[in-house]
FIMI-601675 format. One record per residue (C-alpha): residue number from 1; x, y, z. Coordinates in Angstrom, 1 decimal. Each point is the difference from the previous one (the first is absolute). Example, Ala and Ser with C-alpha at 12.3 -4.5 7.8 and 13.67 -1.06 7.14 Angstrom:
BEGIN
1|12.3|-4.5|7.8
2|1.4|3.4|-0.7
This chain:
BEGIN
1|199.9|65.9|-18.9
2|1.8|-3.0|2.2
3|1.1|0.6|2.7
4|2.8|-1.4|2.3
5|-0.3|-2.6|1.4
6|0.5|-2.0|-3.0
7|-0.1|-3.6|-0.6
8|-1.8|-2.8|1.8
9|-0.3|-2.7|2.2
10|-1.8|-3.0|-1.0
11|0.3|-2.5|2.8
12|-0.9|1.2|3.7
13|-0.2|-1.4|3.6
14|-2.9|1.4|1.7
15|2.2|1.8|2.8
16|0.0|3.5|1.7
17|1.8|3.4|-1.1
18|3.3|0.9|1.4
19|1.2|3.3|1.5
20|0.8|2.4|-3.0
21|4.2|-0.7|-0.1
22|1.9|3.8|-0.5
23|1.4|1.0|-3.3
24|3.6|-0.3|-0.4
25|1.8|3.4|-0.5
26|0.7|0.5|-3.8
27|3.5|-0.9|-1.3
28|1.9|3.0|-2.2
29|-0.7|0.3|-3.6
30|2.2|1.8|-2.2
31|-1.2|2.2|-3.2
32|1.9|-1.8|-3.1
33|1.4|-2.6|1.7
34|-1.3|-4.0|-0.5
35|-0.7|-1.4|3.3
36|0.6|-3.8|0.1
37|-2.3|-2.0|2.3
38|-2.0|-3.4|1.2
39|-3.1|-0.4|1.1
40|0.2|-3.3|3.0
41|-1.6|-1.3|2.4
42|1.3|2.2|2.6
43|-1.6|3.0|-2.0
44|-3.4|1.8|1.9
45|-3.1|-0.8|-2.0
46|-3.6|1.3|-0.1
47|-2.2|-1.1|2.4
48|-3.1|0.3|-2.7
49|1.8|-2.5|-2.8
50|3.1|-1.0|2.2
51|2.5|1.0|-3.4
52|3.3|1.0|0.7
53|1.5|3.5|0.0
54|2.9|2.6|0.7
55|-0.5|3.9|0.6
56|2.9|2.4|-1.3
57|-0.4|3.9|0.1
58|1.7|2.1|-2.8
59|0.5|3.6|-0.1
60|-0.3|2.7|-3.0
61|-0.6|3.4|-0.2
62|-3.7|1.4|0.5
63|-2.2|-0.1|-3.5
64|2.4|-2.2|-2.1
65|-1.7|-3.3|-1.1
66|1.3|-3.4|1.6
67|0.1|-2.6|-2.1
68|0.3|-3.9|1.8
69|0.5|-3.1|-2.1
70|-0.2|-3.5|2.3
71|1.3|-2.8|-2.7
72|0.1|-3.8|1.4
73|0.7|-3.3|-2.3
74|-1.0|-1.9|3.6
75|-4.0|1.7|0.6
76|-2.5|2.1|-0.9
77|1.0|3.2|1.8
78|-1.7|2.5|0.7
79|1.0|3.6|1.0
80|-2.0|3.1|1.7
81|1.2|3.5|1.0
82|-1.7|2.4|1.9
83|1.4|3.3|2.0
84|-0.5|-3.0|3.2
85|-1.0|-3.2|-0.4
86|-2.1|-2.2|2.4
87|-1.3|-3.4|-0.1
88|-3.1|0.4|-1.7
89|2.2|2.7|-2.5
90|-3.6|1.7|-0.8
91|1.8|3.0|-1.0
92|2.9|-1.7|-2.0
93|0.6|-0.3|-3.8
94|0.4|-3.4|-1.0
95|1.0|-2.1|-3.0
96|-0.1|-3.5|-0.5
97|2.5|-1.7|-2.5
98|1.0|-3.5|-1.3
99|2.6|-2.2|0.7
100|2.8|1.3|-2.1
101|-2.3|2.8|-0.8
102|0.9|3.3|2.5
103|-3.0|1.5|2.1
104|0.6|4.4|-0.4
105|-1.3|2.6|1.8
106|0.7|3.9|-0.2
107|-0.9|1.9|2.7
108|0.4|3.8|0.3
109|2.4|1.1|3.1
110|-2.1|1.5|3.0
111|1.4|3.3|1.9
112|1.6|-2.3|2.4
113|2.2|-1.5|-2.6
114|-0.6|-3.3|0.7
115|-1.5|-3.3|-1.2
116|-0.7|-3.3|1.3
117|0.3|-2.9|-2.1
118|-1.2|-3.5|0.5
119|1.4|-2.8|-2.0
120|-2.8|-2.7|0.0
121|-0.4|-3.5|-1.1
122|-3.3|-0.6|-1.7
123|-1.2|-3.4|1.9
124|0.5|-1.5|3.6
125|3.4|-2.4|-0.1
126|1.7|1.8|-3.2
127|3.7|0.3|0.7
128|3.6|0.8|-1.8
129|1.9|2.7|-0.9
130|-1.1|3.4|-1.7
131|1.6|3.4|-0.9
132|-1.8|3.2|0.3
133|1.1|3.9|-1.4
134|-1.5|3.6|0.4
135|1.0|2.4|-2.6
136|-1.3|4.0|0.7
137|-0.5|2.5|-2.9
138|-1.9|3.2|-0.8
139|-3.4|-0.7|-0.9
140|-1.8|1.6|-2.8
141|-2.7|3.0|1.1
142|-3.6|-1.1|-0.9
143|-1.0|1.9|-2.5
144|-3.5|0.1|-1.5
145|-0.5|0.3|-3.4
146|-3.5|1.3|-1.9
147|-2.8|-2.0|-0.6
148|-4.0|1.5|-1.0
149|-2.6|-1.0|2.4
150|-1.7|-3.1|-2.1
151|2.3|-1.1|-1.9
152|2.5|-3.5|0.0
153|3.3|-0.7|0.6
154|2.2|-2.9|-0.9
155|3.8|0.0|1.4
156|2.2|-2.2|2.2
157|1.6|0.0|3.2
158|4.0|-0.5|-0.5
159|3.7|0.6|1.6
160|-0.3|3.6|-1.1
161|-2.8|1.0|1.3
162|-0.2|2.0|4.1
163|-0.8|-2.0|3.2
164|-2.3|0.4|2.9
165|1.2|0.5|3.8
166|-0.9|-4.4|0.0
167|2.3|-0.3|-3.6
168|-2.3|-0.9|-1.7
169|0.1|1.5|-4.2
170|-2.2|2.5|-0.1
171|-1.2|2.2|-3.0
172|-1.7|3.2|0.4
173|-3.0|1.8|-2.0
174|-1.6|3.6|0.4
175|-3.8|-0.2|-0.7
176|-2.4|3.2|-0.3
177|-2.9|-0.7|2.6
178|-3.3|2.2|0.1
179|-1.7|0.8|3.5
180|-2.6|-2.4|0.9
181|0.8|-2.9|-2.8
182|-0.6|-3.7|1.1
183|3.0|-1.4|-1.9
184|1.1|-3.3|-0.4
185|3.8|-1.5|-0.5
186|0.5|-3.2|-1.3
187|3.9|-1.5|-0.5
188|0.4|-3.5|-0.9
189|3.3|-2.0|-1.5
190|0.9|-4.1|-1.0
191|3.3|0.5|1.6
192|-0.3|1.5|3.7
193|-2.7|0.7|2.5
194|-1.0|3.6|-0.3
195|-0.6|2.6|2.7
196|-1.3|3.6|-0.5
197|0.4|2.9|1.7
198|-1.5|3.0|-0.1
199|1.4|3.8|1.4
200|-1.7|3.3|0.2
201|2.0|3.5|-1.1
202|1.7|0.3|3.3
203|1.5|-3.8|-0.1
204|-2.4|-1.2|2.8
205|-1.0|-3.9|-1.5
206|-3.7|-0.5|0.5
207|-0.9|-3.1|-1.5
208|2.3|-3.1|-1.1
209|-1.3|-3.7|-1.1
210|1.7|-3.0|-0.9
211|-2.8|-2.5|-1.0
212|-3.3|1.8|-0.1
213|-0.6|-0.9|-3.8
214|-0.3|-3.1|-1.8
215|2.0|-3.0|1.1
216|3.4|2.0|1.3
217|-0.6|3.6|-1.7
218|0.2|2.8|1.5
219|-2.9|2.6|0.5
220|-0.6|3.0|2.1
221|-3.6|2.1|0.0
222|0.3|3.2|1.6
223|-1.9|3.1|-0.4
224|1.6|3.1|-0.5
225|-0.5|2.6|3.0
226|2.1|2.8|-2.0
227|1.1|0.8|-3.3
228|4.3|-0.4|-1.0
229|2.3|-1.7|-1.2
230|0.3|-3.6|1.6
231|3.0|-2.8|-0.3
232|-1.0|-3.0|-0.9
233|2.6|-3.0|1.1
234|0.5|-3.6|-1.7
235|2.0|-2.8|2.0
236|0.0|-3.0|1.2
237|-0.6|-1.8|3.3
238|3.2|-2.0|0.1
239|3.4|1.8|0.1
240|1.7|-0.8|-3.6
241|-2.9|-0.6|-2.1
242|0.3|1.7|-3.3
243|-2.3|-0.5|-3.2
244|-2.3|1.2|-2.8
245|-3.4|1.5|1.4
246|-3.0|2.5|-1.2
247|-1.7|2.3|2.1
248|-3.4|1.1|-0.7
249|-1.3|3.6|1.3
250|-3.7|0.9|-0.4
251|-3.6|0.5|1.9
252|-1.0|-2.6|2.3
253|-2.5|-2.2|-2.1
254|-3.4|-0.9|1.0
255|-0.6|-4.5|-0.5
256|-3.1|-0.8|-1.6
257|-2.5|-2.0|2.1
258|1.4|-4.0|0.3
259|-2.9|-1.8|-2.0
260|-2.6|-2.3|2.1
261|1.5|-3.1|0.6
262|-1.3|-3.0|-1.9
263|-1.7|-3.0|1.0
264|2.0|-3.5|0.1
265|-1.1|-3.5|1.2
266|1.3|-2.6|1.5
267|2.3|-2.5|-1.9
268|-0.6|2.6|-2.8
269|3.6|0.7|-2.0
270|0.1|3.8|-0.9
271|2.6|0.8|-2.5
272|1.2|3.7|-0.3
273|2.8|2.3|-0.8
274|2.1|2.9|1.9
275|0.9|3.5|-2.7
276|1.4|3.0|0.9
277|-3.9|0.9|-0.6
278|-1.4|-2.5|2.9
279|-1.9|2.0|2.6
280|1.8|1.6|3.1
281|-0.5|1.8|3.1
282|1.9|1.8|2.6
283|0.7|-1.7|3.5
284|3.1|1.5|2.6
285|1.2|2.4|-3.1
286|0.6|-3.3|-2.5
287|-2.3|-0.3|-2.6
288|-1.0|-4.0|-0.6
289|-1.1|-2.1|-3.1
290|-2.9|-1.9|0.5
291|-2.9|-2.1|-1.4
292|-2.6|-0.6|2.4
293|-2.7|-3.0|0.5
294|-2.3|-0.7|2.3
295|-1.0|-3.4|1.6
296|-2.0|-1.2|2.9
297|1.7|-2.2|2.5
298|-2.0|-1.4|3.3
299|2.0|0.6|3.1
300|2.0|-2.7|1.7
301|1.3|-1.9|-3.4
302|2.9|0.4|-1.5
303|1.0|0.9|-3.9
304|2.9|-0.3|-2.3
305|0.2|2.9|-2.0
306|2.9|-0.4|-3.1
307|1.4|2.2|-2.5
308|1.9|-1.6|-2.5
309|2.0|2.0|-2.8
310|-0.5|-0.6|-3.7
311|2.2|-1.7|-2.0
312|2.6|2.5|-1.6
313|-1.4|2.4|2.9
314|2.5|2.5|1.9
315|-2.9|0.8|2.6
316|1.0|-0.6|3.6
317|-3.5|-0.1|1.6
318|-1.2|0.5|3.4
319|-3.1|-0.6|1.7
320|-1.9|1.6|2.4
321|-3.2|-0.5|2.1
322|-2.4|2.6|1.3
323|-3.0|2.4|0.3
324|0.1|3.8|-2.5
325|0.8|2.9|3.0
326|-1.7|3.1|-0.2
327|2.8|1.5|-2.1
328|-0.2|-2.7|-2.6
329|3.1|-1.6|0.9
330|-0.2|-3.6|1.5
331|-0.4|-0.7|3.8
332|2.6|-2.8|-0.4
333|-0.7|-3.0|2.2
334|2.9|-2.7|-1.7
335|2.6|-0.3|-2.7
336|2.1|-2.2|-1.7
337|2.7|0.7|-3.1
338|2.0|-2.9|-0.3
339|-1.4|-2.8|1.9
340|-1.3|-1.8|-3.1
341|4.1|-0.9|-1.3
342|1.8|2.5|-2.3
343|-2.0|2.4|-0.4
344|-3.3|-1.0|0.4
345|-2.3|0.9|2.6
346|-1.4|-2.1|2.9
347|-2.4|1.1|2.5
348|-2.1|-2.2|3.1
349|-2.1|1.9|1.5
350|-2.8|-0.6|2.6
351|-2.4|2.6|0.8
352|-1.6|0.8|3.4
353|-3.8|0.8|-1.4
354|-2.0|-0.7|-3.1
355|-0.1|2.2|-2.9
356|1.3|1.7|-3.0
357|3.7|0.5|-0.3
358|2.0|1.9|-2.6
359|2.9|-1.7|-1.1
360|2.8|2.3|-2.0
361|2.3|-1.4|-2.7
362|2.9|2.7|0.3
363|3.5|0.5|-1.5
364|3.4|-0.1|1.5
365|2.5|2.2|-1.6
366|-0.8|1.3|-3.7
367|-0.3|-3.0|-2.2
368|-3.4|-0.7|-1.2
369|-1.2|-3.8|-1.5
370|-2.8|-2.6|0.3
371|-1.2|-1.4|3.0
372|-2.7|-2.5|1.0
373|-2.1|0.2|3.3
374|-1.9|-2.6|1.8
375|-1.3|-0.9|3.4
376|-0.5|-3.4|1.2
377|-1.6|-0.9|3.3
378|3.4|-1.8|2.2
379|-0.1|-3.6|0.6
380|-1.5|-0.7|4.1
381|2.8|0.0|2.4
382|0.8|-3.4|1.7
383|0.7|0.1|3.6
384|3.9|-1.0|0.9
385|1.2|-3.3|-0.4
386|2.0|-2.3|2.4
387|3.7|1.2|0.0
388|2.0|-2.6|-1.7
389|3.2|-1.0|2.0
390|3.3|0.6|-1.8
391|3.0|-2.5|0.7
392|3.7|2.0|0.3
393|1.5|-0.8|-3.6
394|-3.7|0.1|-1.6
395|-1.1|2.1|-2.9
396|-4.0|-0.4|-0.7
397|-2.1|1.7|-2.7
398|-2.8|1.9|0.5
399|-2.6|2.8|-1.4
400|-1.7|3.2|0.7
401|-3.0|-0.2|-2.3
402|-3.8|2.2|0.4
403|-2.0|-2.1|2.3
404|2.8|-0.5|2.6
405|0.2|1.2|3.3
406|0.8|3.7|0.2
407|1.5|2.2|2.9
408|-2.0|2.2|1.9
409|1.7|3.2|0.4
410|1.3|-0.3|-3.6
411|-2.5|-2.0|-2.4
412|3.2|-2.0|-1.4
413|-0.2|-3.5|-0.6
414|2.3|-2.2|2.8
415|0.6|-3.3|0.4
416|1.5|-1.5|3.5
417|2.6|-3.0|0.7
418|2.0|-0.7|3.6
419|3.2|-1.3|1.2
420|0.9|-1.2|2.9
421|3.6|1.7|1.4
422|2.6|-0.1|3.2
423|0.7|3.2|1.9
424|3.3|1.6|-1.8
425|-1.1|-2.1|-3.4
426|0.7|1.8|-3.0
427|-1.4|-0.5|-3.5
428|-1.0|1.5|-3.3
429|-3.2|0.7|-1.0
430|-0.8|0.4|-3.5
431|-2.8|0.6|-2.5
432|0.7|0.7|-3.5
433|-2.3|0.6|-3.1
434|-1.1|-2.9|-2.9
435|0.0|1.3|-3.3
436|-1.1|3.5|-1.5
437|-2.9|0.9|2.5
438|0.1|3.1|1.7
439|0.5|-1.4|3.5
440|2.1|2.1|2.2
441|0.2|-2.6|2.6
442|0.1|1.3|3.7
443|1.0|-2.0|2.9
444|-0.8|0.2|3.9
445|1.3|-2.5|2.9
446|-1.1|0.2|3.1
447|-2.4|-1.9|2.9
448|-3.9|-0.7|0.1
449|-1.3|1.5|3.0
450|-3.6|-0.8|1.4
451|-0.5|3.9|-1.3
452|1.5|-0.1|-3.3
453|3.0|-0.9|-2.3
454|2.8|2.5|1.6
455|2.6|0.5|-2.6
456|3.9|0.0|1.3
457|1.9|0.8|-3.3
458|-1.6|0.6|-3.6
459|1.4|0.5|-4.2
460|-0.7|0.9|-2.5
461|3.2|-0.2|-2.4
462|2.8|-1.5|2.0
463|0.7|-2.5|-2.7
464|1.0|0.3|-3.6
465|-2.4|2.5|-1.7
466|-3.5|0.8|1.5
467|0.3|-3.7|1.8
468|-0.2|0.2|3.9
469|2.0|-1.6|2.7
470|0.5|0.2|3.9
471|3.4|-1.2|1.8
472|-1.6|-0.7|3.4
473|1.1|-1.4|2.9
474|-2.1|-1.5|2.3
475|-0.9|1.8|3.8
476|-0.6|-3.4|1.2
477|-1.3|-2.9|-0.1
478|-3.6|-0.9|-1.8
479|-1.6|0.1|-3.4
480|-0.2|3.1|-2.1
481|-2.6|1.0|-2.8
482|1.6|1.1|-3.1
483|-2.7|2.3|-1.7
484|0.6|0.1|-3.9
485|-1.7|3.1|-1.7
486|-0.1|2.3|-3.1
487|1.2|3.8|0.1
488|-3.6|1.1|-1.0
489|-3.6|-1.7|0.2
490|0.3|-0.4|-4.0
491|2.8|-1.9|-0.5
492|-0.4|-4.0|-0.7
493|2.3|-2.7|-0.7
494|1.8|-2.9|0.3
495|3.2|0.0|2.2
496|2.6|-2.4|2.1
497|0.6|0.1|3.6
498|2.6|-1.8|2.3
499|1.8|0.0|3.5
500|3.7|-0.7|0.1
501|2.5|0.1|3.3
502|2.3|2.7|-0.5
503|3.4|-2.1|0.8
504|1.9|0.8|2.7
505|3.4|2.6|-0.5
506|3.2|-1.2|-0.5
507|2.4|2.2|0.9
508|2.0|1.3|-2.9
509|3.5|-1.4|-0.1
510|3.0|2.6|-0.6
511|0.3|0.9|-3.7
512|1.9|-2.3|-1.8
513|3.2|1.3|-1.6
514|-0.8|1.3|-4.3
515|3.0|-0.5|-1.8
516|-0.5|2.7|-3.1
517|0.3|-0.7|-3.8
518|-0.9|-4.1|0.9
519|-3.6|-1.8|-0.3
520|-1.2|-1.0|3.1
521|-2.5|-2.5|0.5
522|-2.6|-0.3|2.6
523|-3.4|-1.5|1.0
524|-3.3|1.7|2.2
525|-1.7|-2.6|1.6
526|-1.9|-1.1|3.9
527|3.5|0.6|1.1
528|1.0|3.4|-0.1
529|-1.7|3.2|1.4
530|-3.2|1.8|-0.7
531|-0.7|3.5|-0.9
532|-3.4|1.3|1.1
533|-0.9|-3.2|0.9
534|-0.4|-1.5|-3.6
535|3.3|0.0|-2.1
536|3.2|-1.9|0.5
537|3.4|1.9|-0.4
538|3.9|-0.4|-0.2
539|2.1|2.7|0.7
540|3.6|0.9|-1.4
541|3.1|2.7|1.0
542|2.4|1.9|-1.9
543|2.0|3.4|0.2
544|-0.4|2.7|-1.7
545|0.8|3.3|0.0
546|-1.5|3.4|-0.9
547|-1.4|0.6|-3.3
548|0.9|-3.7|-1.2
549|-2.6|-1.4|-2.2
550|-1.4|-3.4|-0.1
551|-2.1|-2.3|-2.6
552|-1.4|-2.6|2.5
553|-2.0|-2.4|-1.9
554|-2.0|-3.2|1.2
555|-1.9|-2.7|-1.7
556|-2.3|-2.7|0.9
557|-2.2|-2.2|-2.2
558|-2.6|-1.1|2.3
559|-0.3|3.1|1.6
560|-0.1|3.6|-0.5
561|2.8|1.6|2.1
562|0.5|3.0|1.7
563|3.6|1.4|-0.1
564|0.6|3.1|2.8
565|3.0|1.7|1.1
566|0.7|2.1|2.9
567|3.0|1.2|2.4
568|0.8|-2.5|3.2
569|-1.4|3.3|2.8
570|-3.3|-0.3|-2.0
571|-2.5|-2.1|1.8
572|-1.1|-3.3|-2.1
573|-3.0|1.8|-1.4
574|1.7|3.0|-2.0
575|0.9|-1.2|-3.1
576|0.4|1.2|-3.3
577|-2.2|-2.5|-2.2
578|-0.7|-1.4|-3.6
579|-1.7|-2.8|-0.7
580|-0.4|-0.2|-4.4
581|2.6|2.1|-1.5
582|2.1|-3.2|-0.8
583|-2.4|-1.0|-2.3
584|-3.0|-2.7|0.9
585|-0.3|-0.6|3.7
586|3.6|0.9|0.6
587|1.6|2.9|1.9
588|2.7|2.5|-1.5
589|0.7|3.0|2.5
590|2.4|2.7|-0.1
591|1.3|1.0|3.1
592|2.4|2.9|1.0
593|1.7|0.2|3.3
594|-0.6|3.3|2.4
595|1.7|-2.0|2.9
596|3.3|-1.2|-0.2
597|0.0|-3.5|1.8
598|-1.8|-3.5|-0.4
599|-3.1|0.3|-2.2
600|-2.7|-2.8|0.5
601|-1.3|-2.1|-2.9
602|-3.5|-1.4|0.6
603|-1.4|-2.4|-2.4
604|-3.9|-1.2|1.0
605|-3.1|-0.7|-2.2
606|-3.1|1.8|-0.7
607|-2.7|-2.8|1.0
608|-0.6|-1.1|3.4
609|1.7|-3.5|0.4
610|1.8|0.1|-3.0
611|3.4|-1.5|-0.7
612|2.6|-1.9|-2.4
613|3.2|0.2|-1.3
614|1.2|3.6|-1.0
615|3.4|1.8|-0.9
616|1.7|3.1|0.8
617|2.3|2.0|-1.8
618|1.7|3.2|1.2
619|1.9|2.1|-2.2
620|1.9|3.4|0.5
621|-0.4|2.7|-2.9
């Protein structure tokens, strides 16, 4: 299950932690009635993703179920109840939605009558209005219908079915046991992940799984200490998740031996195939698909071990590296299930000693396919080159191929460049992918000691994409070493890199005056303002007043625009947004008014440095 904190944050100053700031005392929710709010910048956020939020506290009588819907057409949002929430909200149920699609949670009603509610936005810097609603009914009772120890069910979790104390849909199942049986439950479904849980007679739960079996099923072993009649509970770990499923009841089942592994060589291409009948054992409760081979590697070199997927095959492969434990399982020393681009598998590996390894071709989920293994010895490492100097305004290629210089502390291939900056300078740093490759590119700034390279800010998908940059600004004067990497010691390929100044702000002049119903033309250019630091922007005024409606539509042809709306006590950030409904590269937005008063127009791009000619059109419904 996630938890809260939620979200990310993908560009960092090396820096110190703060004092924990105090939680702000949750605003009044009331049962039935929409509750109209915004998240801004003057909202608390979390100190482990730094996203915004608002607490509110609603009260119901004790044992009905609460059900809170969050819906937001600005962010992601996210919403979490709990009996008292806290930063970390380990206790809370949570639900994360879409934009325009609601987050819900139900929550049964604690003796104290109260819940608190945190309205969340999914990622650090989301803003704009939301509206959020708690309804309270009677649930349904849990009750448990018949099933004979051994046999299958097939059924679904729906709206009509009974909900836990979390509110999560919950169906029920009396099962036989016998004293002294090792039993075994098994619940899997395409449509939600599963979670079993498993009562004695007296309602006491003694055992409860959510991803003990294959991929995300459900299993729970348990051996029965008395004889009864047990309840046997199917749910799922997120609040709302409804779907088809089959649970299986039976004796625990004994896995046959894993065959010896067989012998490979290297540069030899093994081709082989993954069934519902490939070989498995039993490691941490999950059972695992595997073909094993052995090879001998010498210690100190490094190998490239691949596993790509036949053509037509739905196998997703992974590969692991290791030595048989007692139990048959493998001792696993390295793995890799993606590294080789979609889903092939791509594994470098350098062993400490010489000797004979065991290398496992496994599955990942349930689909089965063709697959071929081999294992090359990796081209010899060079040491690091010269770091190439960059000139502010210049964009140079470059390539992270095997044989290159390669990190320490991660085995990822780097190359290094410098650039000479003032004290108080600020610039752009960027790196961005060539091609189809599976470079995720990773950058670092920072200053080349006599010790070591000493990293002051690092990315790994600032940019567009997985594509990496840094907005830095310099601590003083002197040259810094831009370190250009990959997220992961397998991924090559050929990128760009460049240094640009970051201009200095121009202070945004007032809004000019929108006059509605009349096309307005403008132009974004080095003379006008800059939000974050990259994109030019005019702003526009008008009046509105409550629950008036807007079509505000911009076009540009060489640019694609961004068209954003927002009332004037709003700080310049808080828009409401679109940026392709008006067909192309051109904005359409609807807008309603929840303020009465001047209502800002912002029209900006979505590339850094881009501009042009554009018009603007604003239109009461």
């Amino acid at each position: 299950m996630r938890r809260l904190w939620l979200g990310s944050v993908s560009v960092f100053v090396l820096s110190v932690a703060g004092p924990a700031i105090a939680q702000p005392s949750p605003r009044p929710l009331v049962l039935g009635q929409p509750l109209q709010s915004s998240m801004g910048p003057e909202d608390p956020v979390l100190q482990g993703d730094d996203s915004s939020y608002e607490l509110f506290q609603v009260q119901a009588p004790k044992g009905q179920m609460v059900t809170v819907t969050l819906t937001s057409g600005a962010f992601q949002p996210v919403v979490a109840v709990a009996d008292e929430i806290n930063e970390e909200c380990e206790d809370c149920v949570a639900s994360v939605g879409e934009t325009d699609k609601p987050a819900v949670v139900r929550k049964i009603v604690p003796a104290s009558g109260v819940l608190q509610v945190r309205a969340n936005t999914m990622n650090k810097g989301d803003r704009g209005p939301y509206t959020l609603l708690a309804t309270a009914v009677e649930p349904p009772r849990i009750s448990a219908r018949p099933l004979p120890f051994g046999q299958s069910v097939s059924d679904a979790l729906d709206t009509n079915d009974a909900f836990t104390n979390e509110g999560a849909t919950v169906d029920a199942y009396a099962v036989r046991l016998t004293a002294d049986q090792e039993i075994q439950l098994d619940l899997s479904s395409e449509d939600f992940d599963p979670k079993l849980e498993l009562l004695t007679p007296a309602g006491a739960k003694v055992a409860e799984d959510d991803d003990g079996g294959p991929g995300t099923s459900a299993r729970i072993r348990y051996t029965v200490p008395r004889a009864g009649l047990y309840q046997v509970r199917v749910t799922a770990v997120g609040s709302g998740e409804l779907g088809t499923y089959t649970l299986t009841t039976g004796l625990r089942q004994e896995l046959a031996p894993m065959p010896a592994p067989v012998s490979i060589n290297l540069g030899q291409a093994i081709s082989g195939a993954m069934s519902s009948a490939t070989p498995r054992y039993e490691t941490d409760g999950e059972e695992v698909y595997a073909i094993r081979y052995g090879i001998r590697m010498e210690g100190g070199k490094v190998y490239k071990i691949s596993v790509d997927v036949g053509s037509g095959s739905e196998l997703d492969p992974k590969i692991a590296i290791g030595k048989i434990a007692s139990d048959g399982s493998l001792d696993k020393l390295a793995d890799n299930d993606d590294g080789g681009g979609g889903s092939n598998a791509l594994l470098r590996y350098r062993p400490e000693t010489s000797g004979t390894y065991v290398l496992e071709v496994q599955k990942v989920g349930r689909a089965n396919g063709s697959y071929r293994l081999k294992v090359d010895q990796a081209a010899a490492d060079r040491a690091p080159a010269p770091s190439q100097a960059l000139r502010l305004g210049q964009s140079v290629p470059g390539e992270l191929s095997d044989g290159g210089a390669r990190l320490a502390t991660t085995d990822a291939l780097f190359n290094t460049y410098s650039v000479t900056l003032r004290a108080g300078q600020r610039v752009n740093v960027k790196m961005e992918k060539e091609g189809d490759s599976n470079l995720d590119p990773l950058l670092e700034i920072g200053l080349l000691t006599s010790a070591a390279f000493q990293a002051i800010a690092k990315d790994d998908d600032g940019a567009e994409g997985l594509n990496a940059r840094i907005k830095f600004t310099a601590p003083s004067d002197g040259t810094y070493i831009i370190r250009a990497t990959a997220g992961e010691p397998t991924q090559v390929g050929q990128y760009t890199i460049g240094v640009s100044e970051i201009p200095a702000s121009i202070a945004p002049p007032f809004p000019a005056r929108a006059k509605l119903g009349e096309t307005i033309r403008g132009n974004l250019g080095a003379t006008d303002p800059l939000r974050n630091d990259s994109q030019y922007f005019d702003r526009y005024v008008f009046n509105g007043q409550v629950g008036e409606t807007y079509e505000i539509t911009a076009s540009a042809e060489s640019f694609d625009v961004l068209v954003g709306a927002r009332q004037i006590d709003r700080v310049d950030d808080d828009y409401v947004t679109d940026d392709d409904s008006g067909g192309g590269t051109n904005a359409k937005l609807i807008y309603t008014v929840t303020t009465a008063g001047p209502q800002i127009i912002r029209v900006t791009t979505i590339e850094e440095s881009a501009g042009g000619d554009y018009s603007l059109l604003i239109i009461k419904r």
